[in-house]
C-alpha positions as CSV (number, residue, x, y, z in Angstrom):
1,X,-112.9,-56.4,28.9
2,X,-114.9,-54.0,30.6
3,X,-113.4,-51.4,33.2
4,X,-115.4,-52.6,36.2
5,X,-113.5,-55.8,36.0
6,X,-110.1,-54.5,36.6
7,X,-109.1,-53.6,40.1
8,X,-106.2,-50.7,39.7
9,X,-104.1,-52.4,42.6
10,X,-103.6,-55.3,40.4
11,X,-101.9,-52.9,37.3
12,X,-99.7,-51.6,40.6
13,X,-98.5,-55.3,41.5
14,X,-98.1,-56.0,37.4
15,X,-95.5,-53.1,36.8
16,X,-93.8,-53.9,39.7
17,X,-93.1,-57.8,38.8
18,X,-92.1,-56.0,35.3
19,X,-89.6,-53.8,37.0
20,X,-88.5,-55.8,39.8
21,X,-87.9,-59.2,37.6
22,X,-89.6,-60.8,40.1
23,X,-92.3,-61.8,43.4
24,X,-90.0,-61.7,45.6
25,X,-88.5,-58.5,44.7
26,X,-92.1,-56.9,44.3
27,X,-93.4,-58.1,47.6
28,X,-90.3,-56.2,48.5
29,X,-91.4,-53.1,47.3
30,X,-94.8,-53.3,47.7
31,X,-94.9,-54.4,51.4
32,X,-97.0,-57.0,50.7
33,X,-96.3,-61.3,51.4
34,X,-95.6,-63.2,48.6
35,X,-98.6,-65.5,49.0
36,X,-100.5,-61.4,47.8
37,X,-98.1,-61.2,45.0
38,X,-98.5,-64.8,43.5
39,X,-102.5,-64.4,44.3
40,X,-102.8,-60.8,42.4
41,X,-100.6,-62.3,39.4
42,X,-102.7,-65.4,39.5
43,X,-106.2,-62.9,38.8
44,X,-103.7,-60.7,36.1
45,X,-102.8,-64.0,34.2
46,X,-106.8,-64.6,34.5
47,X,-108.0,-61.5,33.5
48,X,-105.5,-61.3,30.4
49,X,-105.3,-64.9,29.6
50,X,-102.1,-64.8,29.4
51,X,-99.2,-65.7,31.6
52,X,-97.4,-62.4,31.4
53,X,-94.5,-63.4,33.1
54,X,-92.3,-67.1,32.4
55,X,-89.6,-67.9,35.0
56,X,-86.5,-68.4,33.6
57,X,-83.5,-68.9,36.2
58,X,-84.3,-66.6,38.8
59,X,-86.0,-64.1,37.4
60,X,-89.5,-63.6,35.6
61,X,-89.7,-63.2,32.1
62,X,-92.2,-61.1,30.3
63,X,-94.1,-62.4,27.9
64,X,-94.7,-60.4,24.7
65,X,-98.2,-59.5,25.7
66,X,-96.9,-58.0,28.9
67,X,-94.2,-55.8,27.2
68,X,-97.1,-54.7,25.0
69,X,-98.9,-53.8,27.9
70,X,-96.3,-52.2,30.4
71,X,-95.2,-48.7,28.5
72,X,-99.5,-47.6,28.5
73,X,-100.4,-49.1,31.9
74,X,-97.5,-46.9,33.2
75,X,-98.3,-44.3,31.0
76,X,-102.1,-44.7,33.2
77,X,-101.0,-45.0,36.0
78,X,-98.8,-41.8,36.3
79,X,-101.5,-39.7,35.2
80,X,-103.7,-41.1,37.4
81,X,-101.4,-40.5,40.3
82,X,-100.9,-36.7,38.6
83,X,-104.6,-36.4,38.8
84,X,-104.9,-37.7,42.3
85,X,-101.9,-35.3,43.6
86,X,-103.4,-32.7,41.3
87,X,-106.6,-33.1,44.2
88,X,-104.5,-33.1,46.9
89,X,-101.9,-30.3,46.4
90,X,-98.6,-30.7,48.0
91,X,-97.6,-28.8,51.1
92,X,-94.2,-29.0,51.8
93,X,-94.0,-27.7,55.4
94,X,-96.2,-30.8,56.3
95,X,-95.7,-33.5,53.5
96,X,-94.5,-36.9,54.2
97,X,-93.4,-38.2,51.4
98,X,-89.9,-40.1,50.3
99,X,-88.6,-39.1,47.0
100,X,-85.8,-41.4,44.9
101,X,-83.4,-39.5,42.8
102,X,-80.8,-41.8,40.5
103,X,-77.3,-39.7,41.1
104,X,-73.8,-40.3,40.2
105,X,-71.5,-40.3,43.6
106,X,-69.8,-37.6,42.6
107,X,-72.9,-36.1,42.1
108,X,-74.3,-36.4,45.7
109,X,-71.3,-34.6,47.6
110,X,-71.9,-31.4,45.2
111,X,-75.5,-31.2,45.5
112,X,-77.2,-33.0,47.9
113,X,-75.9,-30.5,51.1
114,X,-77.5,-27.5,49.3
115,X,-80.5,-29.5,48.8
116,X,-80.9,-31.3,52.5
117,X,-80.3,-27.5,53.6
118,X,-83.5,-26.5,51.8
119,X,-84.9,-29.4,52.5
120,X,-84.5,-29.6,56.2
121,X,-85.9,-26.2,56.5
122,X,-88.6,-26.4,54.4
123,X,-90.2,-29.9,54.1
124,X,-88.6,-31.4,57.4
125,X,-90.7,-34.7,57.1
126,X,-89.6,-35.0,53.2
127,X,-87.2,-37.7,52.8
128,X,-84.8,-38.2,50.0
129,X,-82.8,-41.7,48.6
130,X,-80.2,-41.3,46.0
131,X,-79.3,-44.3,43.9
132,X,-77.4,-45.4,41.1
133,X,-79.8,-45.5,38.2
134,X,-78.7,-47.7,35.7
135,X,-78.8,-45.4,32.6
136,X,-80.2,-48.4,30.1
137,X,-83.1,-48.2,32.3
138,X,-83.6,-44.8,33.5
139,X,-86.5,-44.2,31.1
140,X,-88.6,-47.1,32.5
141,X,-87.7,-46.0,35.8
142,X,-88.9,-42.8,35.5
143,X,-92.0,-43.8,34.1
144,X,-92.7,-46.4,37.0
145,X,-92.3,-43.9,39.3
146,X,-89.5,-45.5,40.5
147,X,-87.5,-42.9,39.9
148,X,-88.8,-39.3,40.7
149,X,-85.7,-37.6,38.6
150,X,-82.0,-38.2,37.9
151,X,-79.0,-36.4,36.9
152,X,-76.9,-37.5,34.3
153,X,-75.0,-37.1,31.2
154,X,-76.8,-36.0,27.8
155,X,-78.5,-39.4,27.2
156,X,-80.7,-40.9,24.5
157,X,-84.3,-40.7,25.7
158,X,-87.5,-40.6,24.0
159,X,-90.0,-37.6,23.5
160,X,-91.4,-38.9,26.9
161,X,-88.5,-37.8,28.9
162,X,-87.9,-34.2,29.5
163,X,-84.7,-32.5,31.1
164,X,-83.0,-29.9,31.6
165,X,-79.3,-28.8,32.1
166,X,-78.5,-28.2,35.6
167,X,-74.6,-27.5,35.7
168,X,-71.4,-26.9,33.3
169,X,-68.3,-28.1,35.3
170,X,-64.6,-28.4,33.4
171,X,-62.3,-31.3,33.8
172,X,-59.2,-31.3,36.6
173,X,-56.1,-33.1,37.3
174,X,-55.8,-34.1,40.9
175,X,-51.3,-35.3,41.5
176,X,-49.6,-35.9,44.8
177,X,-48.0,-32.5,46.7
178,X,-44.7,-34.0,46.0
179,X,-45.1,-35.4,42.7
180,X,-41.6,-35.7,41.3
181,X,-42.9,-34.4,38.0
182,X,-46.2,-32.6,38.0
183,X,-44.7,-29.4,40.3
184,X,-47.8,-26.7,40.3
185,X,-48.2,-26.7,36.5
186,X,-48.8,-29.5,33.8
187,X,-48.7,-29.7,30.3
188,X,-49.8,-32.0,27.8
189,X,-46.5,-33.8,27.0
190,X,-46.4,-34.4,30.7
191,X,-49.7,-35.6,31.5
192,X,-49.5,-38.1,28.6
193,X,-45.8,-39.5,30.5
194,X,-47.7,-40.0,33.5
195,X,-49.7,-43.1,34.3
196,X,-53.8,-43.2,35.2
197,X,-56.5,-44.0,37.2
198,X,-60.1,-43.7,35.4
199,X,-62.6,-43.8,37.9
200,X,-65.7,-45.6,36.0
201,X,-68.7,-47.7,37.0
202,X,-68.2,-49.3,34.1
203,X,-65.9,-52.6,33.6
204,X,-64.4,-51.9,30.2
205,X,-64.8,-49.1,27.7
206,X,-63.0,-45.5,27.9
207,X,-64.2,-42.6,29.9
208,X,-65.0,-39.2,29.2
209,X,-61.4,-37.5,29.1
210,X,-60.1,-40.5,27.3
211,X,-63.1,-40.2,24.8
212,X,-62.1,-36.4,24.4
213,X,-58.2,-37.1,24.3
214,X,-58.9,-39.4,21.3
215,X,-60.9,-37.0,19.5
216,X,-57.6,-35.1,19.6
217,X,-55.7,-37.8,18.3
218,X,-53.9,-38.5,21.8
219,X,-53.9,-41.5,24.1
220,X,-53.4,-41.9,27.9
221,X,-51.8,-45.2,29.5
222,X,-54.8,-46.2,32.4
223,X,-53.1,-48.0,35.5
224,X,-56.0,-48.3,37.5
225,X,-59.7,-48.3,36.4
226,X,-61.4,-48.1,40.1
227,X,-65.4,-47.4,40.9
228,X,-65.2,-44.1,43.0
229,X,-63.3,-40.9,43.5
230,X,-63.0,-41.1,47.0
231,X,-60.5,-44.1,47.0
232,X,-58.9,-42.5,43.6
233,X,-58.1,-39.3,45.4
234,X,-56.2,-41.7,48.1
235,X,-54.4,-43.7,45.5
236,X,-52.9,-40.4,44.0
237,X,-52.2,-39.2,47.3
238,X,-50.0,-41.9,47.9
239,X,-48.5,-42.7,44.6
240,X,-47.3,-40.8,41.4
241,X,-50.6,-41.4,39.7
242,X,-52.6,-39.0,38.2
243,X,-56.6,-38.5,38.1
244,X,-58.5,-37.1,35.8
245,X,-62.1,-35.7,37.4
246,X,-64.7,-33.0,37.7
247,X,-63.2,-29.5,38.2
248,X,-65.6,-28.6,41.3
249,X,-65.3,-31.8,42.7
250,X,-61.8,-32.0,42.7
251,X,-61.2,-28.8,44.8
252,X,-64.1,-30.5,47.4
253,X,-62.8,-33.7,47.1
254,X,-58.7,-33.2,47.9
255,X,-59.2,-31.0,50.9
256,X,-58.3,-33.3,53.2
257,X,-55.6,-35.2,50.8
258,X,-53.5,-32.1,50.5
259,X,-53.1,-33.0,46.7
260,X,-52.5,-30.6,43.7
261,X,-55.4,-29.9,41.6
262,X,-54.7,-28.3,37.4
263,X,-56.3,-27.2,35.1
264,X,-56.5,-30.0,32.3
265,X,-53.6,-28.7,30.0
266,X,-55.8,-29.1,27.0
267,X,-59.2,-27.6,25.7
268,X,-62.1,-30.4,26.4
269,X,-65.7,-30.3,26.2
270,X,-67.8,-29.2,29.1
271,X,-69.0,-31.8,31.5
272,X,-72.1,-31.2,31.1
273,X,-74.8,-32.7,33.5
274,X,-78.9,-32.5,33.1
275,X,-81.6,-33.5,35.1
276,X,-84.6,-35.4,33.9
277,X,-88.0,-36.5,34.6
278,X,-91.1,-38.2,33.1
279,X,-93.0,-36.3,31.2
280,X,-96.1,-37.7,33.2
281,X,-95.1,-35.5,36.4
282,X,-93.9,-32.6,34.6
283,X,-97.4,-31.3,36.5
284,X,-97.6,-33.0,39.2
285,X,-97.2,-30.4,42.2
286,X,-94.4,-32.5,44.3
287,X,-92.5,-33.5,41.7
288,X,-92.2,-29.9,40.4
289,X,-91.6,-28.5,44.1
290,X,-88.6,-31.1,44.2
291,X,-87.5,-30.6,40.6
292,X,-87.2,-26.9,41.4
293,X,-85.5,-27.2,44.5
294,X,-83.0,-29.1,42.6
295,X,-82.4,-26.4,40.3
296,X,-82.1,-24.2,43.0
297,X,-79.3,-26.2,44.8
298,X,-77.5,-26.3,41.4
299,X,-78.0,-22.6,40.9
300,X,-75.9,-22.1,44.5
């Protein structure tokens, strides 16, 4: 197949489907109807000979063809939108352009004030959306473009994936100003006679503290397993629970709970967190302005 018969727009609409699971989704994110959708798939499935994508339930399917296809087509099209910005430049001061970064919620009330601050005075028509990236498919994300960067844990990514480590924070334990047991100090013994909450996204499986309590051969009794820290922090205020969480958040976090926050009474591994990007837009002017202005609102 020659060049000439492929119109690029068409590889745009392809990866979305791919990444959306679906037209409905795409036309979503692509602005388009979904009569444009099903017409651009209908020329893709022409111009492969393939059907690329199989419905099954409600989503679509790809077919092994298009999973052969997607990681080099987005491979293209991110250098070709490198090249194209390369052209352009990017000028802060009068950019208008929305960038998505995949953040933890913990995450966004430690960094994303430093960063607005820039942000606002720099690049006042930039605008940013955080989400939760799923960390299964932060890779393809990234290389859609559909994700600019993320911060996360150390994760398993491919040679494609660069990052960086942005901060080095130490564990806390948040208790209630009147806990009847946990009186300005705690020690292990203690901590381990107390009951839990482990504030997770996930629905089963052990978190980080319990990961790094085992590796010491000790065990923690969990009470509540709950999605943010927020409603955690209340829980403890108001009970003789304790939480286990991000030193620097902690101190942010309790302020207006009044609760005690310790020092874990126990040596543990650094929480370490790192920030990561396709390797596509490591030169791509705006996504290193924005990478760097990330670092910088770390560094502060």
């Amino acid at each position: 197949m020659h060049i000439s018969r492929v119109d690029l727009n068409l590889l745009v609409v392809f990866d979305t489907i791919y990444t959306e699971g679906g037209i409905t989704k795409a036309s979503e994110k692509l602005h388009l109807t979904q009569p444009a959708i099903s017409h651009a798939l209908a020329r893709l499935r022409d111009l492969f000979n393939d059907p690329l994508f199989v419905r099954q339930g409600h989503k679509m399917v790809p077919t092994p063809l298009a999973k052969r296809l997607i990681d080099p087509l987005r491979e293209s099209l991110q250098q070709l939108g490198a090249i194209l910005n390369d052209t352009e430049g990017f000028d802060p001061a009068s950019a208008n352009k929305r960038f998505v970064i995949g953040l933890r919620d913990y995450m966004e009330s430690t960094v994303m004030p430093r960063l607005m601050q820039t942000l606002s005075a720099q690049a006042p028509q930039v605008e940013v959306s955080t989400v939760r990236a799923n960390r299964r498919s932060l890779e393809s994300e990234l290389a859609a473009g559909t994700l600019d960067l993320a911060v996360d844990v150390l994760l398993p990514v491919s040679p494609a994936v660069k990052f960086t480590r942005v901060n080095v924070d130490g564990m806390a334990v948040v208790a209630r100003q009147d806990h009847p047991v946990v009186r300005g100090s705690l020690d292990i013994d203690t901590y381990l006679a107390q009951r839990h909450i482990l504030v997770t996204s996930r629905r089963q499986g052990q978190g980080f503290e319990d990961l790094e309590l085992h590796r010491l051969g000790l065990h923690r009794k969990v009470a509540l397993r709950c999605q943010f820290y927020f409603a955690a922090c209340r829980t403890v205020a108001q009970t003789d629970l304790l939480l286990t969480m991000p030193e620097s958040y902690a101190h942010m976090a309790n302020r207006q709970f009044g609760n005690q926050v310790l020092p874990f009474p126990v040596p543990l591994s650094a929480m370490d967190a790192y920030l990561y990007w396709h390797s596509s837009t490591d030169n791509d002017p705006a996504n290193r302005w924005l990478r760097e202005q990330m670092l910088s609102a770390y560094a502060r």
